[in-house]
Structure formats: C-alpha cells, structure tokens
C-alpha positions in Angstrom: -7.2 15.5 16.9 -5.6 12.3 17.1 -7.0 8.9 19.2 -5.7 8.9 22.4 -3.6 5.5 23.3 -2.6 6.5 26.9 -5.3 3.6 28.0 -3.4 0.8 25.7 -2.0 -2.3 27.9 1.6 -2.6 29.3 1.7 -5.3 26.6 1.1 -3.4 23.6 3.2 -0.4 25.2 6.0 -2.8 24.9 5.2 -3.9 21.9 5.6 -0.5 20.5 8.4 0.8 21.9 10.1 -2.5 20.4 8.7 -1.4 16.9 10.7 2.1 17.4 13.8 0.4 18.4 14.0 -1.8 15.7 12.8 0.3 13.4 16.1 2.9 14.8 18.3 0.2 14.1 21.4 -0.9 16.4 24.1 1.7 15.7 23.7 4.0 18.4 20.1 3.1 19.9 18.1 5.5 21.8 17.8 6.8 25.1 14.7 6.9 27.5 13.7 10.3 26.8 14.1 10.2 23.2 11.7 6.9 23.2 9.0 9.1 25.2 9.2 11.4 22.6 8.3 9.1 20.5 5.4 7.6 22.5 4.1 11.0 23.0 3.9 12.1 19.0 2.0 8.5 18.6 -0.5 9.3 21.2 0.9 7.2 23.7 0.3 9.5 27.4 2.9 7.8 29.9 5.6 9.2 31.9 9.5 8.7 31.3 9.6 6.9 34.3 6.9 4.1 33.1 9.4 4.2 30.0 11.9 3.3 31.9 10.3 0.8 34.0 9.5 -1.1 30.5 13.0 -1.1 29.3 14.3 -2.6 32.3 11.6 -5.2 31.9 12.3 -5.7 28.3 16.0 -6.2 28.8 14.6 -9.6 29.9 11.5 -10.2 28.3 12.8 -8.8 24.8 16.8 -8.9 25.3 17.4 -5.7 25.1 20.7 -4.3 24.8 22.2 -1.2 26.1 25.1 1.1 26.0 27.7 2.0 28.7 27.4 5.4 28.2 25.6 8.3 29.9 22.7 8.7 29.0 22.2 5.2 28.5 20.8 4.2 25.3 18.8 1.1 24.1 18.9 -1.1 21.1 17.4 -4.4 19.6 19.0 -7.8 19.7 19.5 -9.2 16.4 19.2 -13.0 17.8 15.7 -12.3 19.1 12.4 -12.4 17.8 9.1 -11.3 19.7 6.6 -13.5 20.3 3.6 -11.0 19.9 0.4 -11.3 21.6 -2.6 -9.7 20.0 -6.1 -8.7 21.3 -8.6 -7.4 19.0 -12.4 -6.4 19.4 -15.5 -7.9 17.3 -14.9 -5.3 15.1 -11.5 -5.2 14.5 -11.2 -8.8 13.7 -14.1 -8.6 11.6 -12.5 -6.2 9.1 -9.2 -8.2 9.6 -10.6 -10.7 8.2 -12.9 -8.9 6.0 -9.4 -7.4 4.4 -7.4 -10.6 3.7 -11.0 -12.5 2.3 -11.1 -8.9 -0.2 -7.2 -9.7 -1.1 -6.9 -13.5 -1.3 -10.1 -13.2 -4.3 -8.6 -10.3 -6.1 -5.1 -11.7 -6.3 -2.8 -14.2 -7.7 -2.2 -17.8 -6.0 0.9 -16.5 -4.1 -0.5 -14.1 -2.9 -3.4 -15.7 -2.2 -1.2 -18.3 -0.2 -0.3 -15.5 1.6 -3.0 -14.4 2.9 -4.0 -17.9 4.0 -0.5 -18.6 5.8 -1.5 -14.7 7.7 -4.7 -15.6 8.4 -3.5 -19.4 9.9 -1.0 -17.2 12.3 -3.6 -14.3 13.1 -5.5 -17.5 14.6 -2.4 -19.2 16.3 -2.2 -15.8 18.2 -5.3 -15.2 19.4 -6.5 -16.5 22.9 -8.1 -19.5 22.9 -11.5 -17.9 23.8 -11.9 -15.8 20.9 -10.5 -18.4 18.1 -14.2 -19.4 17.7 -15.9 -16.3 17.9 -13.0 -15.6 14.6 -14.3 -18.3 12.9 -18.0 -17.5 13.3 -17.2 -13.7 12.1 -15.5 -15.4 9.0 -18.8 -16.8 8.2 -20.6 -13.1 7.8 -19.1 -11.7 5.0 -18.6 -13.3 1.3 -16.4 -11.6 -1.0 -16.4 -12.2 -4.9 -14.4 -11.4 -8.2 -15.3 -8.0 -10.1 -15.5 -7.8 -13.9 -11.8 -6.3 -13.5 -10.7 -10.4 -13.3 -8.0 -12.3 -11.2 -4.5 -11.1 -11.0 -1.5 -12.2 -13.0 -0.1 -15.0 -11.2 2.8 -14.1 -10.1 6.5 -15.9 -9.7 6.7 -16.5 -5.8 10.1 -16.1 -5.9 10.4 -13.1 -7.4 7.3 -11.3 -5.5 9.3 -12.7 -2.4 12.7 -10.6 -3.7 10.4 -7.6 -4.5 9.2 -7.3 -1.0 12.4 -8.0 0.5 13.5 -5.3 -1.6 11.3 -2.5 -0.2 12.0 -4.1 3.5 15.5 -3.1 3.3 15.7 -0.6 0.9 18.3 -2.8 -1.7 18.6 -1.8 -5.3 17.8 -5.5 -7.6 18.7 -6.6 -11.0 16.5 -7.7 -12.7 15.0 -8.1 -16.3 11.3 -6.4 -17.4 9.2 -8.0 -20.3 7.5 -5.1 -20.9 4.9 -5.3 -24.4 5.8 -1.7 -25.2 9.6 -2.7 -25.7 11.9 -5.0 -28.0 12.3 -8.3 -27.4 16.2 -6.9 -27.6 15.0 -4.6 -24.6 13.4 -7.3 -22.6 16.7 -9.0 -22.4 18.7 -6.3 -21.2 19.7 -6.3 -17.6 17.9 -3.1 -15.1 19.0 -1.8 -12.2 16.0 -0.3 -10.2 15.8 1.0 -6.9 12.3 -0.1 -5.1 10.4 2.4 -3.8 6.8 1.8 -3.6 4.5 -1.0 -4.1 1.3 0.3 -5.4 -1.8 -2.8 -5.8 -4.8 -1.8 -8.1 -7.7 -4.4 -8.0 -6.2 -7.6 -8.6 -2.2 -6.1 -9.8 0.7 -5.0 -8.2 2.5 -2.4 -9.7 5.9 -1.3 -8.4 7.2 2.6 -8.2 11.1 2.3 -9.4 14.4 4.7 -9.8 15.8 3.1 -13.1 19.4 3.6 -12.2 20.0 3.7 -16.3 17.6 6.1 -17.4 17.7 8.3 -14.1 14.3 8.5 -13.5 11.1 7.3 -11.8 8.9 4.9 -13.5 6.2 2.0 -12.4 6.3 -1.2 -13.8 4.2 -4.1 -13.2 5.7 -6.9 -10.4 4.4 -9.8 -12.6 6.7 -8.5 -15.9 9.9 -8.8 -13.9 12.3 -12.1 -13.6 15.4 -13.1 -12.6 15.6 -10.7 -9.9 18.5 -10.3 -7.5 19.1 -8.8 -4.6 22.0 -6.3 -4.6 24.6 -5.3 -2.2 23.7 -1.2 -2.5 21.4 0.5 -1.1 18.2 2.8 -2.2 18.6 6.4 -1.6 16.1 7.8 0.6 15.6 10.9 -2.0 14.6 8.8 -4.4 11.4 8.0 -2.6 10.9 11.9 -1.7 10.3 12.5 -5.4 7.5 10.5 -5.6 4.6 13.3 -5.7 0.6 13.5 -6.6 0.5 9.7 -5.5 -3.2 11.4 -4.1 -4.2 11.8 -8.0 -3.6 8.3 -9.3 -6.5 6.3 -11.0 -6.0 2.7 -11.7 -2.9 1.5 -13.2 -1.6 4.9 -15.4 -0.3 7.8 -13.9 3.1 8.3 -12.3 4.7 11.0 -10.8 6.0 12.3 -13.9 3.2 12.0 -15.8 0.7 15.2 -17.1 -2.6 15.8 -14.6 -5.6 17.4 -16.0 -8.6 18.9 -14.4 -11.7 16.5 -15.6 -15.3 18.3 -15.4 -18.1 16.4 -16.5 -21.7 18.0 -16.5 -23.7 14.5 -16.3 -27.1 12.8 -15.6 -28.3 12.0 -11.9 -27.5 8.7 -12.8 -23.8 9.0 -13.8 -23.9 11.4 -10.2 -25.2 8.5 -8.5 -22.5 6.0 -9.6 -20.1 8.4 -8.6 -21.6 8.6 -5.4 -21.7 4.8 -4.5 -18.8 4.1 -6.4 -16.0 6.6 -5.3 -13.6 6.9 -8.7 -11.5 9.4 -6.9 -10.5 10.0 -3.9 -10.7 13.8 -4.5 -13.8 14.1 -6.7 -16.5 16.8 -5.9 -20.5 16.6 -7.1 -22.3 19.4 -7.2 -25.8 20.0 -8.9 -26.5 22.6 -11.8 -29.9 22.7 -12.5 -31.6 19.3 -12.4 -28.3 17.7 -13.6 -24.6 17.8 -12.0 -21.1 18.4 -12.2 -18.4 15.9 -11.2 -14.6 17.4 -11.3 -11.3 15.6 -9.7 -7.9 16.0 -11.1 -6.3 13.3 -12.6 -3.5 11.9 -14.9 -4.1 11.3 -18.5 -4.2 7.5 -19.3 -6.7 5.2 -21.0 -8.1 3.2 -18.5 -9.9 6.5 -17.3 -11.1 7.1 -20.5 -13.2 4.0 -21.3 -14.3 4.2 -17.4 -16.0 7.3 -19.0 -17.0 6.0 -22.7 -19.0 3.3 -20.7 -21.4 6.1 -19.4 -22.5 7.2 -22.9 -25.4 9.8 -23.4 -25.4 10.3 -19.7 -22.1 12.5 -20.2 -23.6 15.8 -21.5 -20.5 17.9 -21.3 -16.5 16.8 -20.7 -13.6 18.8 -20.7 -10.9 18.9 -21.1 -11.1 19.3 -25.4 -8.5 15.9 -25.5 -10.6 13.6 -23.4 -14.1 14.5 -24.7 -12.0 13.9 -28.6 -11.2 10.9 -27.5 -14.3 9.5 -25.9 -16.2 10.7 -28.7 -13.7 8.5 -31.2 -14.5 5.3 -28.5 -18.1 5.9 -29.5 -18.0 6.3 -32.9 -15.3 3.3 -33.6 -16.3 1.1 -31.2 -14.7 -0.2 -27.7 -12.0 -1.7 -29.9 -9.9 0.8 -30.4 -9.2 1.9 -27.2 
C-alpha cells in the first residue's frame, strides 16, 4: 500500500493540483471531479468540495483560468509561473543534497553547473530558518570519483536542446559522431525522436526512434552536434516500445538487443561483492554447498563481461557457453583485447 498524503499542507495540495493542470495542458482543462480523481489515485484523501475551495483560491493565487461551460473546467495560464515554496525534513534535505553532491562529481562541467545553479535555488526557497541547518547537513557527507572517471564534457548547448527535447516531446536534427561509423556517416544529417534519457555513472545516454532506419537505438548525448529543434512531434508509441529497460547493465543493452540468463557458481567472496555492490537490480544469491550461485538476466555486451574477467579464479562455473568462451579468451590474452 501506498503512503498516505491526506495530511500534506493546503500549500503543497495546490501545488499539486497545478502540476496536473499543467501537465493536462490548456485545450479543454479539467473539471473538479476529474482533478479529485486525480488526487485520490496519488494518495491525496480530500473531498471535492476542498477541491473546489482550492481552485477558487488559485484563480487568484495561480491565475487560473476557466471555461463557461457546465461543468466548469480549469486550465493553466501560460503567462504565469509559480513561485513554489518548499518544506523539507532533516532527512529529506539531507539526501537532496546528498543526490546533487553524487551527480555534480560523476558528471561533466555543464552538468556540474547545473547542479550548482539547483542547489543555489533549492536554498533561495527554503525559509530562512533552515538555510543554515542545509548548510551544516552539506558538511556530513563527502562524495568522490570512482575508477569509472569523469564524464565526457558535454556541449551546453546541445545537452540544453536534448532536454528540451524530451520536455516537449519534439523530433531534432541532428548529426552523431559515432566511432563505429564512417567519417561519410558522421556527416550525414539524423532525424531522431527523444524518448529517454538514460545516465550511467558519469554518461548520459539517450533512447532514440531513428526516423531513417525505423527503429529504436541509444546513442551517447556527448556524440551528438548541431542539434535543432524541429517543428514535429514524437509519437507517444514510440516510447511504449521501449521494453526490459529493468535488465539493462551499464551502457550496452537496448530494447532490441538479445538477453541471456547469466549463472555463475562463485566464491563467498565474489557472493560478497555482489552483496555490497548490487550489479543488478534483479540478481538472486543463493548458497550450494560452501560456495554460491548468483543468476540475473541480462543483455549481452562487453562491459559485463570484463566486470566478470576481473573476478578471476573466484568464478568456478559461468554459463551461458558464449560468456564463459569469452571470459576465458580475456584471461588467456590479456585485458587488451576486450
């Protein structure tokens, strides 16, 4: 069962049911009870007449608009912007912060910016009272690099297109330098629909419809330039194809991509990594004997595969036949070739 919201403040109430207007859009808006509905499937306990009560205020406070027609529906002003107002507990600021320190050291200087632009804001917002208490939290948590290394840096520009992209679901232009193509390739104009930005570590990867090959692929955000913003729109089916996102590891995999079932009979050493360093989010340990089995499905890419080589003789058993093959050719040739 889901947490219960019915004891959230008249602010926040508000604040929501301006998220599910906006979000509606102003063609045809939505009427009181359809907004309760809403607040009731998030958790939020109040009457339709509270509803109601908070749409008359917000036709002030928020400039709401409505319609002359019975019942009367609601809809967002496009010339106004809410001034939020945000309370937090210890807790929740803690991993607030705790979040944007774990992103501004994995990532690239614009993103990085980023994150210190959000984190100037979060503190503009909060009452005055609490600013300090922020800063002294800040203090009690130190984040640092992992052997993975920095992000690409990243065009602000374009990374700013990309995300307006996937705001308002518009197909861009763009070109992709991608080492596994031409440089005759590279220069030839895409046309990809956004549909999900996936960040691994310290990269951002970006789920696309190539509009040429009429497919789904990922590509990385740093290998694209001179994006533009076009006029059409992404179709919503597009995004309903994307499937097994559950099963990804790291940077391979995509929804059309093979999955395998991985079994590895291993040391309680390798079982112990695996405990305190979930790989998957799926991945079951159980013990045979006085070793254990660790299993997850998974697509077939390389990055998983030296993950594995780096365990050595504490891998007694792998399948399937094409993995264990090609761990065993990591070992014998050297990290290398992989």
């Amino acid at each position: 069962m889901g947490k219960k919201y019915s004891d959230i403040s008249k602010v926040q109430r508000q604040q929501k049911i301006y998220n599910i207007l906006k979000s509606n859009g102003s063609e045809k808006g939505m009427s009181v009870s359809a907004i309760h509905r809403y607040l009731t499937r998030a958790d939020i306990n109040v009457s339709q007449r509270t509803v109601a009560r908070d749409l008359d205020e917000m036709s002030l406070t928020h400039k709401l608009q409505s319609t002359e027609s019975i019942p009367v529906r609601f809809y967002t002003s496009p010339d106004f912007e809410p001034d939020y107002q945000l309370s937090f507990n210890p807790e929740q600021l803690q991993m607030i912060f705790l979040a944007l320190q774990t992103l501004r050291v994995q990532s690239s200087d614009f993103i990085k910016n980023l994150c210190l632009q959000t984190e100037i804001a979060l503190l503009a917002k909060l009452p005055n009272g609490t600013i300090a208490d922020a800063e002294d939290l800040k203090e009690l948590t130190l984040v640092t690099p992992t052997v993975s290394g920095l992000g690409a840096n990243i065009d602000h520009e374009n990374f700013k297109l990309v995300m307006t992209a996937l705001r308002e679901a518009r197909v861009i232009e763009c070109l992709n330098h991608s080492p596994y193509q031409s440089h005759q390739q590279q220069q030839r104009k895409r046309i990809f629909s956004p549909l999900l930005l996936q960040v691994i570590g310290a990269d951002s990867y970006l789920f696309v419809h190539d509009h040429h090959s009429q497919s789904n692929k990922k590509v990385k955000v740093s290998r694209l330039s001179q994006i533009r913003l076009l006029d059409e729109k992404v179709n919503p089916k597009h995004r309903g194809q994307l499937r097994n996102l559950e099963q990804l590891v790291g940077s391979y995999g995509g929804t059309d991509e093979q999955w395998s079932h991985y079994s590895i009979l291993c040391t309680p050493a390798m079982a112990q990594h695996f405990r305190e360093k979930k790989f998957h989010s799926q991945q079951e340990i159980t013990a045979e004997g006085e070793n254990f089995r660790i299993s997850f499905y998974a697509n077939h890419g390389a990055e998983i595969i030296r993950y594995l080589a780096g365990f050595g003789d504490n891998i007694l058993e792998i399948s399937p036949a094409s993995v264990k093959q090609q761990i065993e050719n990591i070992w014998r040739s050297g990290l290398k070739v992989a």
